[in-house]
BAFI-3210 file (N, C-alpha, C; in Angstrom, 3 decimals, decimal comma, padded with zeros to 6 digits):
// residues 114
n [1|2|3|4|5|6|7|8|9|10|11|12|13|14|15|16|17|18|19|20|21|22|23|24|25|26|27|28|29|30|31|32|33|34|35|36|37|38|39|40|41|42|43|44|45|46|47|48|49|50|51|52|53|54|55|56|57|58|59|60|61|62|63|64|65|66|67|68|69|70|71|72|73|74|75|76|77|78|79|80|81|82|83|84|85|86|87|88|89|90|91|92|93|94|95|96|97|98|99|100|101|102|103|104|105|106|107|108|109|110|111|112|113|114]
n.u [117,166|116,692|113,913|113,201|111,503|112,728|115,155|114,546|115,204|112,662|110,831|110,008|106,789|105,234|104,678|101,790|100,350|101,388|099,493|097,053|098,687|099,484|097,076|096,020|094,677|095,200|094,845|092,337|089,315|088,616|086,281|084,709|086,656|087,495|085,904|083,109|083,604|083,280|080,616|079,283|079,368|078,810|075,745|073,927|075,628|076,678|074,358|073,470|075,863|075,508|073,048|073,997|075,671|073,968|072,215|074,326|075,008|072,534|071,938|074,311|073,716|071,132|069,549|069,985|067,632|066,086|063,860|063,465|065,703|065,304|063,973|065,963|068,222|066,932|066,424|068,898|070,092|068,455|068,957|071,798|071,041|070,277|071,525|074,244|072,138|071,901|074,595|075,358|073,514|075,551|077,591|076,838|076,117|078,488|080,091|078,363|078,030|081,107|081,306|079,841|081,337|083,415|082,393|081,198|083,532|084,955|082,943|083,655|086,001|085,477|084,534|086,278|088,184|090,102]
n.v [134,607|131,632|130,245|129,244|127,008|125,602|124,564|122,383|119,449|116,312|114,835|111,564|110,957|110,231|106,479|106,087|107,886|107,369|104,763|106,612|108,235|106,436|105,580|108,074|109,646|112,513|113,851|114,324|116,247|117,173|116,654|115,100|113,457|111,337|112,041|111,866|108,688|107,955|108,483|107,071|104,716|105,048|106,168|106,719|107,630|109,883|111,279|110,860|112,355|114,827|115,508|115,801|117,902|119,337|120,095|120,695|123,560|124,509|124,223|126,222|128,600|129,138|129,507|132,484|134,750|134,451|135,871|134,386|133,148|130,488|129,388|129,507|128,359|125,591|125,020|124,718|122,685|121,123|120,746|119,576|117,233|115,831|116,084|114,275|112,131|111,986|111,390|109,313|107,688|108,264|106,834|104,563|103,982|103,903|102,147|099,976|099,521|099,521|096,540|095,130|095,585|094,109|091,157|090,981|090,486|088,588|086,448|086,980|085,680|083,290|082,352|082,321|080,354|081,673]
n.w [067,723|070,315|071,298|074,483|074,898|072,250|072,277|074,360|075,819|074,881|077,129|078,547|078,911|081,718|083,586|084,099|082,071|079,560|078,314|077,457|075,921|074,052|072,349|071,742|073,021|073,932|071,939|071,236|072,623|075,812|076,577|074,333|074,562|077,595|079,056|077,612|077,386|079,511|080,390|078,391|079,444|082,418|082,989|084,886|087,370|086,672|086,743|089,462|090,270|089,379|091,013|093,578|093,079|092,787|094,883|096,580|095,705|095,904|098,911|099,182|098,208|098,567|100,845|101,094|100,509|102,363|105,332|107,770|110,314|111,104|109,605|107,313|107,674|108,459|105,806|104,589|106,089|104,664|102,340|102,648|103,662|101,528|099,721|100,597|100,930|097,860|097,205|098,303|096,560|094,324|094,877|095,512|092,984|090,841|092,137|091,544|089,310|088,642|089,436|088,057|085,861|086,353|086,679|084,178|082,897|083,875|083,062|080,398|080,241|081,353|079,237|076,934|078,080|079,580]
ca.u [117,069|115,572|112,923|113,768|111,143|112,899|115,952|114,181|114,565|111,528|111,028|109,531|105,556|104,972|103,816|100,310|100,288|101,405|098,526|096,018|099,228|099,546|095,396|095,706|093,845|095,308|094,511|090,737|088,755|088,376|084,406|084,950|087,604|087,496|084,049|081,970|083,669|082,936|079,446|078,569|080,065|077,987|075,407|073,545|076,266|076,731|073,113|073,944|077,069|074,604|072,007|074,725|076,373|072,691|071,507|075,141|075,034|070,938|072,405|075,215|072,960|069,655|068,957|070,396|066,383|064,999|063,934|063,823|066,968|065,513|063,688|066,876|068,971|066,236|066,657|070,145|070,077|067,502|070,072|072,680|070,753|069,863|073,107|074,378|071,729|072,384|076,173|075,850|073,619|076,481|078,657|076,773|076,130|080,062|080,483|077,677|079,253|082,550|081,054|078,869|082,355|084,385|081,710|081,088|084,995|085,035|082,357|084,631|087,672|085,717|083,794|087,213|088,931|091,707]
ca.v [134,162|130,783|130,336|128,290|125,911|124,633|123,350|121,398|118,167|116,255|113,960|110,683|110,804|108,804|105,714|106,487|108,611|106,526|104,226|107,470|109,078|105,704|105,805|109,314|110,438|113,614|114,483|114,520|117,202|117,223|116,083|114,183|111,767|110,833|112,009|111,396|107,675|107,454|108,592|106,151|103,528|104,517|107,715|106,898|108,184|111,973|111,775|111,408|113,780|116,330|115,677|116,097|119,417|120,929|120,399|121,732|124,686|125,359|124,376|127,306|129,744|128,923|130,522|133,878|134,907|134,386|136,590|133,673|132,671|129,875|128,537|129,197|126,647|124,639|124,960|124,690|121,728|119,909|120,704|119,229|115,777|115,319|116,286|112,895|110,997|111,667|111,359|108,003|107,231|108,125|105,971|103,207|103,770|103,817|100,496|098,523|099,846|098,222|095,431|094,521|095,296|093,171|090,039|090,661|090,544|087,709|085,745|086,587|085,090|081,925|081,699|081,806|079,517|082,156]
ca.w [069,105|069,824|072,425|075,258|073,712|071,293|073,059|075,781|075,116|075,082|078,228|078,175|080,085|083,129|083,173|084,204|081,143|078,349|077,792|076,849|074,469|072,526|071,788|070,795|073,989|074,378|070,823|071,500|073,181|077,159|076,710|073,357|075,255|078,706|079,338|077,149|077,148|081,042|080,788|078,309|080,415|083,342|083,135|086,100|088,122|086,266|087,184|090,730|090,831|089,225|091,364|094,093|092,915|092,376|096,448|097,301|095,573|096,575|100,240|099,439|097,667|098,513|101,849|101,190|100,512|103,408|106,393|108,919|109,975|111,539|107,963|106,215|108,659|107,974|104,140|104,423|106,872|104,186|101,256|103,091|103,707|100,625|099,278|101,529|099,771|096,307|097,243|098,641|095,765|093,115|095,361|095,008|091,147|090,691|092,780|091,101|087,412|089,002|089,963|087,070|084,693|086,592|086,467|083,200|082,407|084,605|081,965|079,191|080,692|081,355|077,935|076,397|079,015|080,190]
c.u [116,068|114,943|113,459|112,729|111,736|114,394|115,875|114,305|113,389|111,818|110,368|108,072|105,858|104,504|102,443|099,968|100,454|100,177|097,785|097,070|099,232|098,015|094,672|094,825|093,862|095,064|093,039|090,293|088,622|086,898|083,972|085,585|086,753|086,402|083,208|081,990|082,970|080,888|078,500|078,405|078,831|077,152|074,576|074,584|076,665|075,590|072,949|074,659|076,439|073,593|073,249|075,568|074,827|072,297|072,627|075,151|073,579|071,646|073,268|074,268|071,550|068,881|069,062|068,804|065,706|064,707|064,146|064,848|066,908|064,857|064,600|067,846|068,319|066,439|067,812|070,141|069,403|068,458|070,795|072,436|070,639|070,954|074,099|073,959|072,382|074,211|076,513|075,135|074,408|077,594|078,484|076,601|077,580|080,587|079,636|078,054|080,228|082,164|080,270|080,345|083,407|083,817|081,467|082,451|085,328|084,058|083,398|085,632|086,821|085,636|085,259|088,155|090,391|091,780]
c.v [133,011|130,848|128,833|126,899|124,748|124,133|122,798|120,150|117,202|114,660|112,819|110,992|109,287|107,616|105,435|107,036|108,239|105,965|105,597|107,879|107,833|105,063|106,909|110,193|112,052|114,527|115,169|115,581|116,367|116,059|115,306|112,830|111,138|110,725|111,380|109,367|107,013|107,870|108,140|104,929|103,354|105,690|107,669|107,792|109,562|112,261|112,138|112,177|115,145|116,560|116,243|117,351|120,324|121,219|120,699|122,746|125,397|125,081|125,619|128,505|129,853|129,363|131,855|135,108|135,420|134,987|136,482|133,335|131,387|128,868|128,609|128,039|125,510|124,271|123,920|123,221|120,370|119,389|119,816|117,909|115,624|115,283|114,698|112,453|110,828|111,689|110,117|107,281|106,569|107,391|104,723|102,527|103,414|102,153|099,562|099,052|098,849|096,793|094,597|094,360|094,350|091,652|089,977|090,267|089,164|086,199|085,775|085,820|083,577|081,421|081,416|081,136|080,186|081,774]
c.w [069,169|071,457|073,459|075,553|073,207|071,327|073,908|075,297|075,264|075,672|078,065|079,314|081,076|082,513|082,998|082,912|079,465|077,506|077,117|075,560|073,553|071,605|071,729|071,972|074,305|072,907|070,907|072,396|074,766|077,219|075,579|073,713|076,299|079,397|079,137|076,973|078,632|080,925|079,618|078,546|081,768|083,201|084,231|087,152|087,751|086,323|088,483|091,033|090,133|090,122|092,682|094,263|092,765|094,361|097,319|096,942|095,918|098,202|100,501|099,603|098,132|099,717|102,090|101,358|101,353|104,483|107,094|109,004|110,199|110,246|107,322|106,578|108,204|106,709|103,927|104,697|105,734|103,033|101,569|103,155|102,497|099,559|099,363|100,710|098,449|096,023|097,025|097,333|094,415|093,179|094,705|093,331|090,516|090,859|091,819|089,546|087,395|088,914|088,428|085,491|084,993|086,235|084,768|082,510|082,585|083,849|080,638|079,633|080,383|079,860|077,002|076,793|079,430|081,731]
res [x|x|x|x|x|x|x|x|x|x|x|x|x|x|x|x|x|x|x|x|x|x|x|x|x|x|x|x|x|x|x|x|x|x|x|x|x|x|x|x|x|x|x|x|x|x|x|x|x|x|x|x|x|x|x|x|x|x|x|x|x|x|x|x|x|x|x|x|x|x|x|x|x|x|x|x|x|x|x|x|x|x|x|x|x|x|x|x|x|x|x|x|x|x|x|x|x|x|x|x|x|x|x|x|x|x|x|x|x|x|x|x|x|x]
***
C-alpha cells in the first residue's frame, strides 16, 4: 500500500517563495537563516522588539501582585506607555535600517554608473 505521499505530484512554490528555495533557504535552521541574517543586518531593532515584548508582558503580568488596585492601573498604565515608546522606537530603527540600505545601494549604483 502506498501512502498518499508518494503519488502527489510535486507542485511548483509561489513566486514569493522561490528566491529563498534557489539559495537553499529552507535547508537552514529557522534562527540559522532568516534570523540570524536579519539581526545582523539591523540588531538595534530585536533590541527594541525585545524591549517591547518585555513592558507588554510586565504590563500583562506585572500587576497581578498588588493589593492596590489603584497602584496596579498605575503599573499597568506605565507598562503600557512605555511599551508605545519602545514600539515607536523599533519603528524608527526599522525605517532608518531602510533608509540607510537604500542610500547606500543608491552609492553603489552611482559609483558603478548604473
Amino acid at each position: 500500500m502506498t501512502s498518499n505521499k508518494d503519488n502527489k505530484s510535486v507542485e511548483p512554490k509561489p513566486e514569493f517563495m522561490q528566491i529563498e528555495d534557489a539559495n537553499d533557504e529552507f535547508e537552514k535552521g529557522f534562527f540559522r537563516g532568516p534570523v540570524f541574517q536579519k539581526f545582523t543586518q539591523n540588531p538595534i531593532a530585536f533590541l527594541a522588539i525585545g524591549v517591547t515584548v518585555v513592558f507588554l508582558g510586565k504590563a500583562v503580568t506585572g500587576a497581578g501582585g498588588q493589593k492596590d488596585k489603584q497602584a496596579a492601573n498605575m503599573n499597568i498604565n506605565r507598562n503600557l506607555r512605555n511599551r508605545v515608546k519602545a514600539q515607536g522606537f523599533a519603528i524608527a530603527a526599522i525605517a532608518g535600517a531602510y533608509y540607510m540600505s537604500v542610500r547606500a545601494q543608491k552609492k553603489e549604483d552611482e559609483r558603478h554608473g548604473r
